[in-house]
Structure formats: structure tokens, C-alpha cells
C-alpha positions in Angstrom: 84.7 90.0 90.5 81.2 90.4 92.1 81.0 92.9 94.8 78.5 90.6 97.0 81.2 88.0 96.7 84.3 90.4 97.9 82.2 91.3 100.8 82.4 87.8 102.7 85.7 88.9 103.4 86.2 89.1 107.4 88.0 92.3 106.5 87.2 95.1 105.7 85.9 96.7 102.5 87.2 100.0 101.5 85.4 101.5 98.6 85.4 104.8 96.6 82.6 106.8 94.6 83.6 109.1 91.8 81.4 111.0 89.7 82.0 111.9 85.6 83.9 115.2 85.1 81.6 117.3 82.5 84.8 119.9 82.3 89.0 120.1 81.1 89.4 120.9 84.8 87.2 118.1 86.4 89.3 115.7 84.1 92.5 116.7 85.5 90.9 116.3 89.2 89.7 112.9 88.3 92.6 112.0 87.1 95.2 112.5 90.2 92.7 111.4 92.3 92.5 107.9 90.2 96.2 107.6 90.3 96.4 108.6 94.0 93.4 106.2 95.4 94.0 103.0 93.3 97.5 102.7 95.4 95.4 102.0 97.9 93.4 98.7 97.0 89.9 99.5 97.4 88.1 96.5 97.6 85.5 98.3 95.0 85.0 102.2 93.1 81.8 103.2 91.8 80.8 105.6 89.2 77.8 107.9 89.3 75.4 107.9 86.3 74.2 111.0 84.2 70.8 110.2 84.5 69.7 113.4 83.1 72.1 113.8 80.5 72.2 113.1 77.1 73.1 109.4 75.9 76.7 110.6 75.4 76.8 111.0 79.0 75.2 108.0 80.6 77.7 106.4 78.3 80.3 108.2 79.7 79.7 106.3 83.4 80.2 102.7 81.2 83.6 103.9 79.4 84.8 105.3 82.7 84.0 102.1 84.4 85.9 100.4 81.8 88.9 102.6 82.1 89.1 101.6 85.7 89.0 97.9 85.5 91.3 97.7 82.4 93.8 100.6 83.5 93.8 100.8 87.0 92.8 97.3 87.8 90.2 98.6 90.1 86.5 96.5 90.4 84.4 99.4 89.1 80.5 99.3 89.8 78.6 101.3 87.8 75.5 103.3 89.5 72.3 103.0 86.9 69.1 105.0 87.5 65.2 104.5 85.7 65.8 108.8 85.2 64.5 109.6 82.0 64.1 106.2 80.0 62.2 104.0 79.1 62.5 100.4 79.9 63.6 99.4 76.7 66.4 102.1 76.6 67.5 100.9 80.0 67.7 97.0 78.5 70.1 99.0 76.3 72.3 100.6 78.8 72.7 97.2 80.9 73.1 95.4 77.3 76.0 97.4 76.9 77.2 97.2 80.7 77.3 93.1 80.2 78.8 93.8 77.1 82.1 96.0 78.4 82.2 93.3 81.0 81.1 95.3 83.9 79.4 92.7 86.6 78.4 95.1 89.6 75.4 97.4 89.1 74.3 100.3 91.5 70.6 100.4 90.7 68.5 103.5 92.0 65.5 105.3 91.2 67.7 108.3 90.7 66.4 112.1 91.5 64.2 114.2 89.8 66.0 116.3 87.0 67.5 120.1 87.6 64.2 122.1 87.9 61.9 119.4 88.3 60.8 119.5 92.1 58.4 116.5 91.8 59.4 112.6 90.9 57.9 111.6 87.6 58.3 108.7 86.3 59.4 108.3 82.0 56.2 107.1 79.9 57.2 103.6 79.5 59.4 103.4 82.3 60.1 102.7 85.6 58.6 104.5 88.8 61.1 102.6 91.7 64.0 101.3 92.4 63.0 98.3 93.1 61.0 97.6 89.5 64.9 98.2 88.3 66.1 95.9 90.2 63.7 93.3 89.7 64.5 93.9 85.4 68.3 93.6 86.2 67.8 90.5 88.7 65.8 88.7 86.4 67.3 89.0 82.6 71.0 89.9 83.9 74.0 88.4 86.5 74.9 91.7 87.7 75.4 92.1 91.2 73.2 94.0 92.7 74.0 97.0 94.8 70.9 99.8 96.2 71.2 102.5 98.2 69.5 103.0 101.8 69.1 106.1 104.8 69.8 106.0 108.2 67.8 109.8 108.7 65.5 108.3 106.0 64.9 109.0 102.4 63.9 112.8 102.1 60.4 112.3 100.0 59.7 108.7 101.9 56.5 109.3 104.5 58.1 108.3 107.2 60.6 105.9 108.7 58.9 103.2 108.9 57.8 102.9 105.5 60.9 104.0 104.3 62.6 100.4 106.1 59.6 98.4 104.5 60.4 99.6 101.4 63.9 98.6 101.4 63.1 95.1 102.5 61.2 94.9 99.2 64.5 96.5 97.5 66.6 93.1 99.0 63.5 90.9 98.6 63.7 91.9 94.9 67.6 91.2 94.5 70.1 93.7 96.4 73.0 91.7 97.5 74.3 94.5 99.7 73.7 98.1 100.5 75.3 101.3 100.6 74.2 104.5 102.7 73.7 108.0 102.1 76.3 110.6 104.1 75.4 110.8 107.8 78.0 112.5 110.8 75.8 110.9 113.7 76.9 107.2 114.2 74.0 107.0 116.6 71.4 107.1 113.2 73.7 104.2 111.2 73.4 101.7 114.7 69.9 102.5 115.1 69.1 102.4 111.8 70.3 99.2 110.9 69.1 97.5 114.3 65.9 98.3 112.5 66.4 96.8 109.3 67.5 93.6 111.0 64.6 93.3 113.1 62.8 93.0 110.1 64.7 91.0 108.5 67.4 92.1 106.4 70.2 90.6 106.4 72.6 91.6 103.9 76.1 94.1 104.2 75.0 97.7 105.2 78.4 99.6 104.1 78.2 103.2 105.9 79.0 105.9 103.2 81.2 108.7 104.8 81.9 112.4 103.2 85.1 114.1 104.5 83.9 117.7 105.0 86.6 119.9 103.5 84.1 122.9 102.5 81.4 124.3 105.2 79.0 125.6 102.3 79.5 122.9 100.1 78.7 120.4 102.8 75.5 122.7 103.4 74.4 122.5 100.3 74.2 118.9 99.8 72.6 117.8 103.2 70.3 120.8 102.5 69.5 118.1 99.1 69.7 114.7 100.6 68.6 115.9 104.0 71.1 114.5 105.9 72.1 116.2 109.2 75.4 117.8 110.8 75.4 117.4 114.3 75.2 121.3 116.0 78.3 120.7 117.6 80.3 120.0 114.6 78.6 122.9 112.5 79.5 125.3 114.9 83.1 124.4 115.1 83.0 124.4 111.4 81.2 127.7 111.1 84.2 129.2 113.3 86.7 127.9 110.8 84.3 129.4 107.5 87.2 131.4 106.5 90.0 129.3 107.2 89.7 126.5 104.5 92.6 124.5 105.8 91.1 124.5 109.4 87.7 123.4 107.9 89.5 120.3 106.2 91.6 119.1 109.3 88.7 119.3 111.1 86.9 116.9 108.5 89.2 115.0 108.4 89.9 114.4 111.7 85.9 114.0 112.4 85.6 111.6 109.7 88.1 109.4 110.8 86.9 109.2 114.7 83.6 108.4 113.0 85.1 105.7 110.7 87.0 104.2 113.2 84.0 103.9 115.4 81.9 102.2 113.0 84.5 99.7 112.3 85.4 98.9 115.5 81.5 97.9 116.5 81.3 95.8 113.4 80.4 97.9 110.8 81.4 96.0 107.0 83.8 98.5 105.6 83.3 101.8 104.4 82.2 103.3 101.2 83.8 107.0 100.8 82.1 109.7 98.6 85.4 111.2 97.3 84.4 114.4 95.1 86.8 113.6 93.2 89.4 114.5 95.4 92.0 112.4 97.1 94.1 114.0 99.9 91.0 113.7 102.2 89.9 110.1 101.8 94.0 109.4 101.5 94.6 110.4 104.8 91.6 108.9 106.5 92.3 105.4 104.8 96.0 105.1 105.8 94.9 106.0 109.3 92.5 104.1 109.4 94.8 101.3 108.1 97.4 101.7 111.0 94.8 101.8 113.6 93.0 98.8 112.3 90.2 99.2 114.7 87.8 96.1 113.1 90.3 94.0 115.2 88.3 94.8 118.3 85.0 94.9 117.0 82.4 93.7 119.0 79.9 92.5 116.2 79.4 91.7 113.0 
């Protein structure tokens, strides 16, 4: 089922993002967390997309896809990049998306590869995000998913800009939109008070990391360039050495943000998982029990 059309639920969404494994090790962790997460009924899962792998591995984003809808049962959307390929190679990778049944697309520019600090675009293909989604909107029926930033997109020029350029992004066919990781509510309220004062209109899902490992959680905001609040880095930095401490404390945090956003009318959230369940497990049912979208006060 299309994810645009699951999203007119008045409840909820809860959704998960899991990434391919590339070791033995990684298999195993994807595979309890699978079997732990899909008792939960998320309303969708997405699957990241080896943009700067070898065909073998983009592939590997379609099978797993696959293995979610047909085993698990889960509506798997499959995140697709314009990362090294030409526009006729990625006709080929959405042929064989349609193909495997797969009706929910993720479509991004994608990052410049390991060792590449600049963004270059493929000879003979595409240089935005939005280009891609005009190519899937216009010879495909996927549904459309693009990604968007409250603290804004680290090589955009400014804000501003950044919020004009995601209105072409929905102009050109996203049906609904998913955030990068942010820990200050304040940026998702303000950021999408913005974006409808200009005119967007469709779902912005909040995507939420549980933080469960202080210099793992440093290194990828120091890549996206989101921001931890000083408060909560220095609680986290006093429980460094304690790795327990550091994940009760993310998961406490990222439930108190959760239920926050729900509560003022925020349309579900979208977790980024790592693979690992116990986190986003405990945050869900919690969340669940609390039900705090029954007092929101807007849509």
C-alpha cells in the first residue's frame, strides 16, 4: 500500500529505517531487530540505499525490501539516490523496484561518496533531488517520499533557500516528508511553521535517533550537522563511560521529545533504528500507553 495513502490516518504513523548489513555480524543485528520491530505494526520501514556501492549492493536495498513485505508483512519503502549513475542506470533500478512490487520510493540526491568532500554530479546523470523525483513522478506510480531539515541542509546557503528548495521538491511530486535527526523540538515547530507559510502542505514525519552511544551520536551530527542541545551533551558526557547510563538517558530523552511532538500534532514518527531494537522498542510501547496524540492541539 502507498505510504501517502496510510498517512490520512487520524492516527499516528510509526515508521522504522534500517540500513543493509555489509558484515556476518550486521546480519545477525538486522535480523533480531526485524523480528523484534515488526511485532510492533509500523505503519511503514524504510531501507537505505548503497549509493556508492557496487550494483550488487544497491540491489541489496530492493531484495531486502522484498524480504520485508513478503516475510514480515511490513510496507517497505526503499530509499533511492542519483549517487553515481546515470539516468539510464537509475530507469533500471526503479524498473526493477516496480518489478519486485515495491510502490514507495525514498528519492534523495544522496551524499558525496567516502573521500569525496565536494557534490558532483555522474556524467549523464542527475545533479538534485528534485530532477529524481520529477523522472520517478513522471514515468512511474511510486509514491513519493523526500527528505527535509529543520537546522537546514548542511551544504544549502542558507535557510531560506534551503525551504524554497523543498517546495520545488513537493511541487515536483513528494507526497510526504521525512526529517533528518534533530533533539530541539523548538527547530521541528519552527521549521515547519515555515514551510507552511509558503505553502507546503503535505505530512512532515519528525525522524528521531535514540542516543545509546555519546561518540557515535557525535560523529554523525558532526556529518549531517544536526545539533545536541548543551544541556543534554553534558549530561551525556558525564555518563561517557557508563554505556548503560548513556542509553537510559536516550531513551528517556527521546521519548519526552516524541511524546511532545505528538501531542502538538505532529504526524507520527519515523525512527532511525541502527539496526537495533531495544531502544526504539521501548520508546514505541511507551509511547503507545501514553497515547499523547489524543490531546494534541493541531494537526
Amino acid at each position: 500500500m502507498r505510504i501517502d495513502e496510510r498517512l490520512t490516518s487520524e492516527q499516528p504513523s510509526f515508521s522504522f529505517e534500517f540500513f543493509p548489513p555489509k558484515t556476518d555480524e550486521g546480519e545477525r543485528n538486522l535480523g533480531r531487530a526485524l523480528a523484534e520491530l515488526s511485532r510492533l505494526g509500523p505503519t511503514f520501514v524504510s531501507v537505505t540505499y548503497g549509493a556508492a556501492g557496487s550494483t550488487t549492493q544497491k540491489r541489496k536495498t530492493v531484495d531486502i525490501v522484498k524480504h520485508l513485505k513478503r516475510d514480515y508483512g511490513m510496507e517497505a519503502m526503499a530509499h533511492f539516490t542519483c549517487v553515481g549513475a546515470t539516468v539510464d542506470e537509475l530507469r533500471e533500478m526503479l524498473d526493477l523496484m516496480r518489478d519486485a512490487g515495491i510502490e514507495n520510493v525514498l528519492a534523495l540526491r544522496g551524499d558525496p561518496p567516502q573521500g569525496q568532500a565536494e557534490w558532483r554530479p555522474t556524467e549523464g546523470g542527475l545533479s538534485y533531488s528534485r530532477e529524481l523525483i520529477e523522472l520517478v513522478r513522471t514515468e512511474y506510480d511510486f509514491a513519493i517520499g523526500a527528505a527535509c531539515f529543520p537546522e537546514v541542509h548542511i551544504h544549502a546557503k542558507d535557510a531560506e533557500s534551503d525551504l524554497r528548495y523543498l517546495k520545488e521538491k513537493v511541487d515536483a511530486g513528494a507526497r510526504f516528508l521525512i526529517t533528518q535527526l534533530f533533539f530541539d523540538n523548538a527547530a521541528y515547530y519552527d521549521f515547519v511553521a515555515r514551510a507552511r507559510d509558503i505553502g507546503i502542505d503535505v505530512p512532515i514525519i519528525p525522524g528521531i535517533m535514540p542516543i545509546t552511544d555519546v561518540g557515535q551520536i557525535k560523529r554523525i551530527t558532526g556529518m549531517c550537522g544536526a545539533t545536541i542541545p548543551v544541556e543534554l551533551l553534558r549530561e551525556l558526557e558525564l555518563r561517557a563511560d557508563q554505556p548503560g547510563a548513556v542509553s537510559d538517558l536516550g531513551v528517556a530523552h527521546a521519548t519526552l521529545q516524541c511524546a511532545d511532538l505528538l501531542a502538538n500534532g505532529a504526524p507520527g514518527i519515523h525512527f532511525y533504528t541502527l539496526n537495533r531494537s531495544p531502544a526504539t522498542r521501548a520508546i514505541l510501547s511507551a509511547l503507545r500507553i501514553l497515547a499523547p496524540w489524543r490531546r494534541a492541539v493541531h494537526a
